[in-house]
C-alpha positions as YAML, in Angstrom:
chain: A
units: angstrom
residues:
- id: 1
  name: UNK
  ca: [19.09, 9.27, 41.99]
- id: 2
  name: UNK
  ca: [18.75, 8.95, 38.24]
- id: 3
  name: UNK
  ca: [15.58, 10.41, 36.69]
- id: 4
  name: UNK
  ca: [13.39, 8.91, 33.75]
- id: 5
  name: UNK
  ca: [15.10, 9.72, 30.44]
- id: 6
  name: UNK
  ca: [13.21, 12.39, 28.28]
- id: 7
  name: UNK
  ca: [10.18, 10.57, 26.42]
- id: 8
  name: UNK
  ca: [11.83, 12.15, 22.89]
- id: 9
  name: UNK
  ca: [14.60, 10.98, 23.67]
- id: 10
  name: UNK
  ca: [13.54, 7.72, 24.17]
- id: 11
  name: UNK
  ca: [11.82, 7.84, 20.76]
- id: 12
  name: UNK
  ca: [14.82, 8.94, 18.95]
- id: 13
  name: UNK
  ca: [16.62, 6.10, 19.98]
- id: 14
  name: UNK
  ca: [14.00, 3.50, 18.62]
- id: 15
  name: UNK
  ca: [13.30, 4.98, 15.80]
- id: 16
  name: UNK
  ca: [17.52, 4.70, 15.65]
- id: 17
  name: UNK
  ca: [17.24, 1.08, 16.20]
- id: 18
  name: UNK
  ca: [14.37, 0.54, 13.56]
- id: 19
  name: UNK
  ca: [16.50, 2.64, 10.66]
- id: 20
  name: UNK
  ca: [19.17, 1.59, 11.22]
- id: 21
  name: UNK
  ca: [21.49, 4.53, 10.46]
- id: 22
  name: UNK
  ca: [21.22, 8.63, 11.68]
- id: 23
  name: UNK
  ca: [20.36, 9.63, 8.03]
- id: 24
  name: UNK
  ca: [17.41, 7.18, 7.75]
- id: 25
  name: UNK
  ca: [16.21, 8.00, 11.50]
- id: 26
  name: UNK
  ca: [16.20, 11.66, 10.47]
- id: 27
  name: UNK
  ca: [13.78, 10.85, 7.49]
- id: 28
  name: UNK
  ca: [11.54, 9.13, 9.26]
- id: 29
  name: UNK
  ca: [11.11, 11.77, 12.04]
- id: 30
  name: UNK
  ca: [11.21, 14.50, 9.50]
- id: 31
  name: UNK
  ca: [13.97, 16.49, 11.09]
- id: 32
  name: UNK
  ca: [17.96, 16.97, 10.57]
- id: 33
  name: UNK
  ca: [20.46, 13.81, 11.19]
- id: 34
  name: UNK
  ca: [22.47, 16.45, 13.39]
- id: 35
  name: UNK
  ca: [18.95, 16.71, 15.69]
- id: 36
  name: UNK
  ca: [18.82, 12.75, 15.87]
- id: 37
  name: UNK
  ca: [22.52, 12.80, 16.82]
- id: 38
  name: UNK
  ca: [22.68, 14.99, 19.61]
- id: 39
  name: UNK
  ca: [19.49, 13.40, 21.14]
- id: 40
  name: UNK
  ca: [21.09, 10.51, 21.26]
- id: 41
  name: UNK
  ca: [24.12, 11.68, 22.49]
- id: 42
  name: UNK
  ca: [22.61, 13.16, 25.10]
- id: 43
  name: UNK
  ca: [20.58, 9.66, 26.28]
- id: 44
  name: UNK
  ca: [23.63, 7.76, 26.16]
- id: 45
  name: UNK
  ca: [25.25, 10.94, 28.18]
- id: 46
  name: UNK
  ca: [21.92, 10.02, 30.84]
- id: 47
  name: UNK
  ca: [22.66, 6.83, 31.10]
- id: 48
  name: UNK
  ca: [26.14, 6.63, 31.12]
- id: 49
  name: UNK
  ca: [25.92, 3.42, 28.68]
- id: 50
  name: UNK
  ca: [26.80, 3.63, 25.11]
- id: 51
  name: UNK
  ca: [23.90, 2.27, 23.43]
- id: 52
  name: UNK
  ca: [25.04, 1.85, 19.46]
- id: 53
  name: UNK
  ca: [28.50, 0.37, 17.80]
- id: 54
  name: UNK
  ca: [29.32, 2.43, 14.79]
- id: 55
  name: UNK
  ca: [30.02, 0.04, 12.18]
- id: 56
  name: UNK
  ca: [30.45, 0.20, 8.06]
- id: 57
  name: UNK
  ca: [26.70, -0.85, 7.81]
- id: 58
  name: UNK
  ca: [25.25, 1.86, 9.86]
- id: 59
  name: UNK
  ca: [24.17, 1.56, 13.87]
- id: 60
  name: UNK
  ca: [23.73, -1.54, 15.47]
- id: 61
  name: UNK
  ca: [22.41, -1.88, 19.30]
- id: 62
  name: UNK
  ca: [25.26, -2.81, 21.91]
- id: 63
  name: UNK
  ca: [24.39, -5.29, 24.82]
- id: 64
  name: UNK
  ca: [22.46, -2.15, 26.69]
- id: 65
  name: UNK
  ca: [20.79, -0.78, 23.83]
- id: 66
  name: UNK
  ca: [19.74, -4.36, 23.28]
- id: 67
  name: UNK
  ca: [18.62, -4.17, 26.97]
- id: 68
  name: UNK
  ca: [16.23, -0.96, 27.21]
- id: 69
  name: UNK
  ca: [14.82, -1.69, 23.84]
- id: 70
  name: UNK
  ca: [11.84, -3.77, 24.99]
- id: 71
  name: UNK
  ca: [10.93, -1.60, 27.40]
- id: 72
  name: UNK
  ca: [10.91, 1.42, 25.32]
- id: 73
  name: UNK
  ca: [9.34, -0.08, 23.46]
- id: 74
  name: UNK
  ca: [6.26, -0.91, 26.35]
- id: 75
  name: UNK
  ca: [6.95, 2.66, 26.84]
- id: 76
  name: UNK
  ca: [5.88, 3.53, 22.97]
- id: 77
  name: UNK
  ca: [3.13, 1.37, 22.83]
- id: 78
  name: UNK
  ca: [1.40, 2.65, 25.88]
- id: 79
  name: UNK
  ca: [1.82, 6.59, 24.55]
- id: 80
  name: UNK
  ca: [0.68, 5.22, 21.56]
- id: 81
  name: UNK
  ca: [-2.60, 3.32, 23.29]
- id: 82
  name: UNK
  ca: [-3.29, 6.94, 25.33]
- id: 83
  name: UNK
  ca: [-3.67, 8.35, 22.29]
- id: 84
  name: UNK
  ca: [-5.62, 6.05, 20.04]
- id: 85
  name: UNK
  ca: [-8.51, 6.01, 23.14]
- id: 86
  name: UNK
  ca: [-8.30, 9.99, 23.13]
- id: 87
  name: UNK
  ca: [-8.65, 10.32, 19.96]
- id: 88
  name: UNK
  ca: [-11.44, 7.41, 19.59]
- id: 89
  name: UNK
  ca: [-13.55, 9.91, 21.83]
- id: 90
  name: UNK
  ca: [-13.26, 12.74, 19.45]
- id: 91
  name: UNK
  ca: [-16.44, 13.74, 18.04]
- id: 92
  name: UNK
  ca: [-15.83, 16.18, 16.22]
- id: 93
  name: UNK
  ca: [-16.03, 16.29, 12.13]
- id: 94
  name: UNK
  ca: [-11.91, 18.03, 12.06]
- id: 95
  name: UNK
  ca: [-8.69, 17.11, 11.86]
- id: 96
  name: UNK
  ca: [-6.57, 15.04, 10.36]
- id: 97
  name: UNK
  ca: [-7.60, 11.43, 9.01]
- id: 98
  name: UNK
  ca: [-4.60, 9.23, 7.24]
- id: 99
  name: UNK
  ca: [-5.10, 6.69, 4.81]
- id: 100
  name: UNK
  ca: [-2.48, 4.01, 3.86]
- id: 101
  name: UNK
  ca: [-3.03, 2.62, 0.50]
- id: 102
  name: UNK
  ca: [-1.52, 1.79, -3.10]
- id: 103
  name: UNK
  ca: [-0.90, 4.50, -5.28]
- id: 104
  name: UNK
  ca: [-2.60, 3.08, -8.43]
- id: 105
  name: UNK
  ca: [-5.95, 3.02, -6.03]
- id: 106
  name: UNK
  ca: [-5.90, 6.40, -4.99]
- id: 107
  name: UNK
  ca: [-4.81, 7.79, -8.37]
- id: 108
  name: UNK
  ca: [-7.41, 5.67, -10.97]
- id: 109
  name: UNK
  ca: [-10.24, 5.19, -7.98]
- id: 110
  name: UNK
  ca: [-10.71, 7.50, -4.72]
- id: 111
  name: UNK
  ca: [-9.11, 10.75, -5.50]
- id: 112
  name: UNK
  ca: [-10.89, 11.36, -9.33]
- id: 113
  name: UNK
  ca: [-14.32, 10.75, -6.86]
- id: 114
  name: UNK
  ca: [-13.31, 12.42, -3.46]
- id: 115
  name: UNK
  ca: [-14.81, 15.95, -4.08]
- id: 116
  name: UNK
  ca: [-18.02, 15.18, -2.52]
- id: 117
  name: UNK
  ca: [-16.37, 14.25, 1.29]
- id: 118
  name: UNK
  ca: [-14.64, 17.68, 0.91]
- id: 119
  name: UNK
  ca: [-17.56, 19.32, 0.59]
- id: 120
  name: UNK
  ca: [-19.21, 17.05, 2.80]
- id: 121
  name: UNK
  ca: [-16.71, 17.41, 5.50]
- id: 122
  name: UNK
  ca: [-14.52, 20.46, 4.80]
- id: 123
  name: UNK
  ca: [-13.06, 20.40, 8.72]
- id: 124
  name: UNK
  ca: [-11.42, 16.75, 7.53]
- id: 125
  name: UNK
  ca: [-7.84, 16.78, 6.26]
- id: 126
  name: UNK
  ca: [-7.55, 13.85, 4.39]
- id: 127
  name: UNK
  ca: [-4.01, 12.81, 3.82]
- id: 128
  name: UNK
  ca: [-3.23, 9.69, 1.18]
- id: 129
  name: UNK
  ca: [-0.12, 7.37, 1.94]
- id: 130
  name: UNK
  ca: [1.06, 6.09, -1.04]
- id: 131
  name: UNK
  ca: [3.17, 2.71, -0.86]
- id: 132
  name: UNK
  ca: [3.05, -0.94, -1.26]
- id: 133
  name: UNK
  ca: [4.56, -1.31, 2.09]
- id: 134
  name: UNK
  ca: [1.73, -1.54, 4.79]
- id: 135
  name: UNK
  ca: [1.74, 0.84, 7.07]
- id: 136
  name: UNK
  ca: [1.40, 0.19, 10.87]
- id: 137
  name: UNK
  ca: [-1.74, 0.93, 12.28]
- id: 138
  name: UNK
  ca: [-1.17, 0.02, 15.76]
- id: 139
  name: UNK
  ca: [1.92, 2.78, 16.02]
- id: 140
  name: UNK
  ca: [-0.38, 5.81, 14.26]
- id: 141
  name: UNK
  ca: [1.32, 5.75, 11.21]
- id: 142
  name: UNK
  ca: [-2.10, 5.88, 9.40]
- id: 143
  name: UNK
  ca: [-5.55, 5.81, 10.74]
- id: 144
  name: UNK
  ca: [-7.21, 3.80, 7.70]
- id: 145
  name: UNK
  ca: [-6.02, 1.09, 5.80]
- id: 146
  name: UNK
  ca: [-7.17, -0.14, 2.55]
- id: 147
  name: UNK
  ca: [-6.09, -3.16, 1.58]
- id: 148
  name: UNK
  ca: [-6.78, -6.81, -0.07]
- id: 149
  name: UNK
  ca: [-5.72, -8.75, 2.08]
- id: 150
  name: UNK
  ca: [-7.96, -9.06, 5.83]
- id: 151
  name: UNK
  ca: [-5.64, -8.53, 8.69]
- id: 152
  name: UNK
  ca: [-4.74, -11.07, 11.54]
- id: 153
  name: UNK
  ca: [-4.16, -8.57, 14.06]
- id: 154
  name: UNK
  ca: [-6.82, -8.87, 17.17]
- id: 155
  name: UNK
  ca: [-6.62, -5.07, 17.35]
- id: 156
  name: UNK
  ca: [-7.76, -4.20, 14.11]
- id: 157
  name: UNK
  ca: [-11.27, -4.31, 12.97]
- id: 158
  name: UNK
  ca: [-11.93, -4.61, 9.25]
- id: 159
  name: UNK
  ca: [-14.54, -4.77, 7.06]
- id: 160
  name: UNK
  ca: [-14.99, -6.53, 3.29]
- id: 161
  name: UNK
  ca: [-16.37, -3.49, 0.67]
- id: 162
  name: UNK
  ca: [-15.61, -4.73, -2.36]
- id: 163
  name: UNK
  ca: [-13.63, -7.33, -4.70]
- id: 164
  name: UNK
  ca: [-11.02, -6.54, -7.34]
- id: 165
  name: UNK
  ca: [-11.15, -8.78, -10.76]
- id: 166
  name: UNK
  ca: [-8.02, -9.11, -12.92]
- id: 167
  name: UNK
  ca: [-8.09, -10.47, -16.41]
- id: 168
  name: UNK
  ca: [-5.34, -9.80, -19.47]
- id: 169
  name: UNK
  ca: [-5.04, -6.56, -21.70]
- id: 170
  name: UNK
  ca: [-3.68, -5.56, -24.90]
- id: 171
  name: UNK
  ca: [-3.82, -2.48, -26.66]
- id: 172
  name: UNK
  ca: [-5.60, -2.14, -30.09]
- id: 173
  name: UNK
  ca: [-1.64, -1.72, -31.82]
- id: 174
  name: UNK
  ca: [-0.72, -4.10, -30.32]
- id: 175
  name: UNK
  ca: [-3.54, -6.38, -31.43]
- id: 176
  name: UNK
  ca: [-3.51, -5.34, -34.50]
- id: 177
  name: UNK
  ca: [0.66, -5.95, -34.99]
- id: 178
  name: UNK
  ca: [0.30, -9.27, -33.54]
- id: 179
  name: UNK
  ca: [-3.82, -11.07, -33.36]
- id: 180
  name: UNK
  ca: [-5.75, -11.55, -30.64]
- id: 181
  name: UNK
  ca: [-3.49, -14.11, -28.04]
- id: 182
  name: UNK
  ca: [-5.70, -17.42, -26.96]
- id: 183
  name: UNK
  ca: [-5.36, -18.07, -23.33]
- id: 184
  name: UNK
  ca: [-5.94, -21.59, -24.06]
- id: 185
  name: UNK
  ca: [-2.47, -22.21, -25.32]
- id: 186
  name: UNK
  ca: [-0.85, -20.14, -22.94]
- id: 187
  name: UNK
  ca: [-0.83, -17.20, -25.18]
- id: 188
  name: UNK
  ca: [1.86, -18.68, -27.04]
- id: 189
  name: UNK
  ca: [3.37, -16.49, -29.34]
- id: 190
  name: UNK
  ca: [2.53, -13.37, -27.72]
- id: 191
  name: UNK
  ca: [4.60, -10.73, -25.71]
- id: 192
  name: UNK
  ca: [3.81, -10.34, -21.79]
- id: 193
  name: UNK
  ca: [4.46, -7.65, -19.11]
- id: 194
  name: UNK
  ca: [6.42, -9.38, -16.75]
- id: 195
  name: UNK
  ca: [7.28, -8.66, -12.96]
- id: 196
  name: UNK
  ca: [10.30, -7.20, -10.77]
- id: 197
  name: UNK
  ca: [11.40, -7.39, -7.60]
- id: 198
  name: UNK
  ca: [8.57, -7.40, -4.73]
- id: 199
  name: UNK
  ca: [6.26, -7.65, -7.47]
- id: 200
  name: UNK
  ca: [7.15, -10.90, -8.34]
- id: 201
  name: UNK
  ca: [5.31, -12.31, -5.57]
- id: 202
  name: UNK
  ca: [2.40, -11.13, -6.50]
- id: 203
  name: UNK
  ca: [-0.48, -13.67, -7.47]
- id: 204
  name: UNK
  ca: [-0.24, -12.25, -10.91]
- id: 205
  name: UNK
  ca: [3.38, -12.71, -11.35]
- id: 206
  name: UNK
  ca: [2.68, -16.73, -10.16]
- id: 207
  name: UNK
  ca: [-0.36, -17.15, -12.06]
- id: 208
  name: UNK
  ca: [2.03, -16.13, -15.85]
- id: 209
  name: UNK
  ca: [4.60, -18.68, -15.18]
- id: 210
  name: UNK
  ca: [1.88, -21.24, -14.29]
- id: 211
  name: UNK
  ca: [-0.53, -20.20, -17.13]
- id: 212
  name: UNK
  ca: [1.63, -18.92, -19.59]
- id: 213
  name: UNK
  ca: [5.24, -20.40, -19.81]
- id: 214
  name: UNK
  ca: [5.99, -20.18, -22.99]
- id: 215
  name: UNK
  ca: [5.69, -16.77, -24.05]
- id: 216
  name: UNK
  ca: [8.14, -13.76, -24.40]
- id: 217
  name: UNK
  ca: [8.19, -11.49, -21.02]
- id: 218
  name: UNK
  ca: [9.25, -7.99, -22.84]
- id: 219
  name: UNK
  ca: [9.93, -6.02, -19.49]
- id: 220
  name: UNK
  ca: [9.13, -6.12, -16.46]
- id: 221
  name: UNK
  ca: [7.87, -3.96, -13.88]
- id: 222
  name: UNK
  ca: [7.15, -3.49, -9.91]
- id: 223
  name: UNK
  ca: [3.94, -1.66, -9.95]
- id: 224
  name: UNK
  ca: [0.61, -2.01, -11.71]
- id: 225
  name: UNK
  ca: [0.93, 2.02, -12.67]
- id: 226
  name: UNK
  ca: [3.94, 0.56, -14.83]
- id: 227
  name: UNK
  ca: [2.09, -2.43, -15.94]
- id: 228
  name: UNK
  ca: [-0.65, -0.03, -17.28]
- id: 229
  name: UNK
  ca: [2.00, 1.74, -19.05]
- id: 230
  name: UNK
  ca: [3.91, -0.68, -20.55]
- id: 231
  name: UNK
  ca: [0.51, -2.75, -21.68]
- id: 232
  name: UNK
  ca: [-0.57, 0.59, -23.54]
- id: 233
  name: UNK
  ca: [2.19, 1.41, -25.30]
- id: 234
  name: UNK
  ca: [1.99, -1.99, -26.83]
- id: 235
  name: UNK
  ca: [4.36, -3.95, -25.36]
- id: 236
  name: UNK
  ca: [3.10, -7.11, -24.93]
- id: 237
  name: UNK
  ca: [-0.12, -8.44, -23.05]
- id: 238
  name: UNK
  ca: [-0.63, -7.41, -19.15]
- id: 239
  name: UNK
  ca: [-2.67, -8.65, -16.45]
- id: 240
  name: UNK
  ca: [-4.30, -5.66, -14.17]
- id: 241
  name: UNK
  ca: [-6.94, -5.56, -12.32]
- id: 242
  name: UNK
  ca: [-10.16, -4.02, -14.44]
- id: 243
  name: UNK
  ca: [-10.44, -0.86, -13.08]
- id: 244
  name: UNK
  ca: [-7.81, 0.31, -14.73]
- id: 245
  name: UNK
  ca: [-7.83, -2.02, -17.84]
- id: 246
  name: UNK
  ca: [-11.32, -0.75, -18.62]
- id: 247
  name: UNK
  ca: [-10.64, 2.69, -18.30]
- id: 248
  name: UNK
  ca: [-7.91, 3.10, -20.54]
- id: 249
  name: UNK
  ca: [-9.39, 3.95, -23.84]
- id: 250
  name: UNK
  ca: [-6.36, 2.34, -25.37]
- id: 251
  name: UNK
  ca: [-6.93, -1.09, -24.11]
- id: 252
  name: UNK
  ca: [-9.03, -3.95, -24.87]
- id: 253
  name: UNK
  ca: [-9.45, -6.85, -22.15]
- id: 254
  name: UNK
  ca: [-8.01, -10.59, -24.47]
- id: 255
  name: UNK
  ca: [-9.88, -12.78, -22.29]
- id: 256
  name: UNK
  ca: [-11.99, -13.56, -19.04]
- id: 257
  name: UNK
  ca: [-11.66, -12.41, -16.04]
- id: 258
  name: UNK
  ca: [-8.93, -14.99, -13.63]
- id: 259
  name: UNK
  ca: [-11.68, -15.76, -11.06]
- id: 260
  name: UNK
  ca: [-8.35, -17.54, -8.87]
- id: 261
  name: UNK
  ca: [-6.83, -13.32, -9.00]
- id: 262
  name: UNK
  ca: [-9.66, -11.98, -7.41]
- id: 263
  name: UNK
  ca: [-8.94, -9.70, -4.63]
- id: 264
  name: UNK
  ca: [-11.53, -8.76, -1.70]
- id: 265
  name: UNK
  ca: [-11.18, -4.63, -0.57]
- id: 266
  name: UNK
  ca: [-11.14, -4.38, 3.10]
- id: 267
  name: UNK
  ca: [-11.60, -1.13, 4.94]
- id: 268
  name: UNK
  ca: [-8.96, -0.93, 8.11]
- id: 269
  name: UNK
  ca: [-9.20, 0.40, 11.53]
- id: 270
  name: UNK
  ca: [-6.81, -0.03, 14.87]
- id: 271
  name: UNK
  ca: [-10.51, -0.94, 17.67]
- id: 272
  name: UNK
  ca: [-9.60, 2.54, 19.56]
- id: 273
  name: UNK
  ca: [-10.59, 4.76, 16.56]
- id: 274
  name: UNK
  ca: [-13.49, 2.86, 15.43]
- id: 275
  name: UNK
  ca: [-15.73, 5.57, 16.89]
- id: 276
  name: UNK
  ca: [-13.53, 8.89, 16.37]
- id: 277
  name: UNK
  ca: [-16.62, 11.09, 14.47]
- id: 278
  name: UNK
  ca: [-13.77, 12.29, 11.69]
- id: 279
  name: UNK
  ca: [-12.59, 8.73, 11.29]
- id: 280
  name: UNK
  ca: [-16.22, 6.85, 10.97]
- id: 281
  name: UNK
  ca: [-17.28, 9.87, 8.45]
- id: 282
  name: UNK
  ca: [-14.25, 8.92, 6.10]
- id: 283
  name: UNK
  ca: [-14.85, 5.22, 6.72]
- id: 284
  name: UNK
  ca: [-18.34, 5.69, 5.88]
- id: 285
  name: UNK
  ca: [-17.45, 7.58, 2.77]
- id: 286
  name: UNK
  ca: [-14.94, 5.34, 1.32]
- id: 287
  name: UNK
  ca: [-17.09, 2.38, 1.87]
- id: 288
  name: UNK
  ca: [-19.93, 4.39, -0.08]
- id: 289
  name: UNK
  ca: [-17.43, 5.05, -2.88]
- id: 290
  name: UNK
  ca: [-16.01, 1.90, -2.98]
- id: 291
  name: UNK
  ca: [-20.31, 0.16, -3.42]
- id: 292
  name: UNK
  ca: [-21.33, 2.46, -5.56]
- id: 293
  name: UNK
  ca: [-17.82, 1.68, -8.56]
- id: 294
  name: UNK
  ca: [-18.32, -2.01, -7.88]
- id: 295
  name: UNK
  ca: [-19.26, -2.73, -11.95]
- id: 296
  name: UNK
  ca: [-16.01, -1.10, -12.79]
- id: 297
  name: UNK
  ca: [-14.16, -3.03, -9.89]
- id: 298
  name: UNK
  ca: [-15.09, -6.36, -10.48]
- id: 299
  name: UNK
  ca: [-14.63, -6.05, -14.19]
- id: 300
  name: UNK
  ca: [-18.69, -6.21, -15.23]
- id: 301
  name: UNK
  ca: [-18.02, -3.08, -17.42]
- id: 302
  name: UNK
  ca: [-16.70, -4.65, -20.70]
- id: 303
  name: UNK
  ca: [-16.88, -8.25, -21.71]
- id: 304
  name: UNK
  ca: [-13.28, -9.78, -23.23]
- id: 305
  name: UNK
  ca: [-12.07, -8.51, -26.90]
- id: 306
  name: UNK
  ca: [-13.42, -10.02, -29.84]
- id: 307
  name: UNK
  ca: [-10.83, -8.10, -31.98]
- id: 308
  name: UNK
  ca: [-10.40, -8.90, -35.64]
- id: 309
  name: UNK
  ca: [-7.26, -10.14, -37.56]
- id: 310
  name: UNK
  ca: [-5.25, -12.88, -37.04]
- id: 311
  name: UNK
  ca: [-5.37, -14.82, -33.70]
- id: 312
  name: UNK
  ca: [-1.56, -15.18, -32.11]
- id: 313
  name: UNK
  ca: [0.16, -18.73, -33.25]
...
């Protein structure tokens, strides 16, 4: 009688499935593609199926790897459920506590003010996950999630801590090269930062080409860090949200803030960690953090330029 395939073995495969190719499975497990391979080869060896087709694109499920997925996938999400309620029982102030959010927020807002939770807390090991791309809550890969949008998910429990404003920047060269640009013509005449690739979509990218059609986009970029950047070194006029805007010595903020832009900043939880002591402590902290820099985030800091010389045509 056939026995129950190896539980890592099992997860290699999906994690196969989900990559897509050996190489990208192996990143995403953090071992060698020669590990990935042999535990694969030894599954398909248990099972006596073949469960991939090799093909110029990379790995793609045959008829029984299409066939044990969704129940390895049952499989995954019950390990995964075990331990989420295990760990939502853990009272004690150590361990390990993951946060998934942007880079620009962790860089300009929680890490330059995250000194006190260490010494608060020195038996929690913070660890910040930097990317755009959302990480999964539900499957561990983070324990808190900040984000701006509020999640749909039933199993996630989130609460509103703050609101992001957005308005335009210049720098004082630029401003000085070119006048202050008048939002009530579009900014005609003036230079913008424009947007690439996933950041196109963003509300900022949308709100440009409605509000601003007919002025000059002098680069583009996919991430506000770049935005920043660009809008510093005098490239044109960018739209970021204040707290970095007013932070940058460099800058001066061209006109009001773009009430439609505003973002709300939601603290993230999967329900089964709600109550894990080291989780709650960091919640608690960020959500402190977050109150306490609401002038800077919601852009009541600095009013918009009056900056002399010539306005833009």
């Amino acid at each position: 009688m056939q026995g129950v395939p190896d539980w890592n073995d099992l997860r290699y495969f999906l994690t196969i499935a989900r990559e897509g190719t050996l190489a990208a499975a192996a990143r995403a497990l953090e071992v060698d593609a020669t590990t990935v391979g042999r535990r694969l080869a030894a599954l398909e060896e248990e099972l006596d199926s073949k469960l991939f087709d090799r093909t110029p694109a990379g790995l793609t499920l045959t008829d029984a790897g299409r066939g044990i997925r969704s129940a390895v996938e049952e499989m995954e999400a019950a390990a995964l459920a075990v331990e989420r309620r295990a760990s939502g029982e853990d009272a004690r102030l150590e361990g390990v506590v993951r946060i998934t959010l942007t880079e620009a927020f962790a860089v300009n807002v929680l890490l330059p003010r995250f000194t006190p939770f260490r010494e608060r807390h020195p038996g929690i090991q913070v660890q910040f996950l930097t990317d755009y791309g959302a990480l999964d809550l539900a499957r561990r890969e983070a324990d808190i999630a900040v984000r701006l949008t509020r999640p749909q998910e039933d199993t996630l429990v989130a609460r509103k801590v703050g609101e992001i404003a957005i308005a335009p920047y210049a720098s004082e060269d630029y401003l000085e090269r070119r006048g202050l640009p008048d939002p009530a013509n579009g900014f005609a005449g003036h230079d913008v930062i424009g947007y690439a690739d996933a950041a196109a979509k963003w509300p900022e990218a949308r709100w440009l080409t409605e509000s601003a059609p007919a002025t000059h986009v002098a680069v583009r970029c996919n991430s506000v860090l770049s935005v920043v950047a660009s809008t510093v070194a005098g490239l044109g006029v960018g739209m970021m949200p204040c707290m970095f805007g007013d932070q940058e010595p460099a800058l001066r903020r061209v006109a009001p803030l773009v009430t439609s832009l505003r973002r709300d900043i939601w603290l993230v939880v999967h329900q089964d960690l709600q109550h894990n002591a080291r989780v709650r402590a960091t919640l608690h902290f960020l959500a402190e953090l977050i109150h306490r820099e609401r002038p800077l985030l919601s852009g009541e800091g600095r009013p918009a330029s009056r900056a002399s010389g010539r306005r833009g045509a």
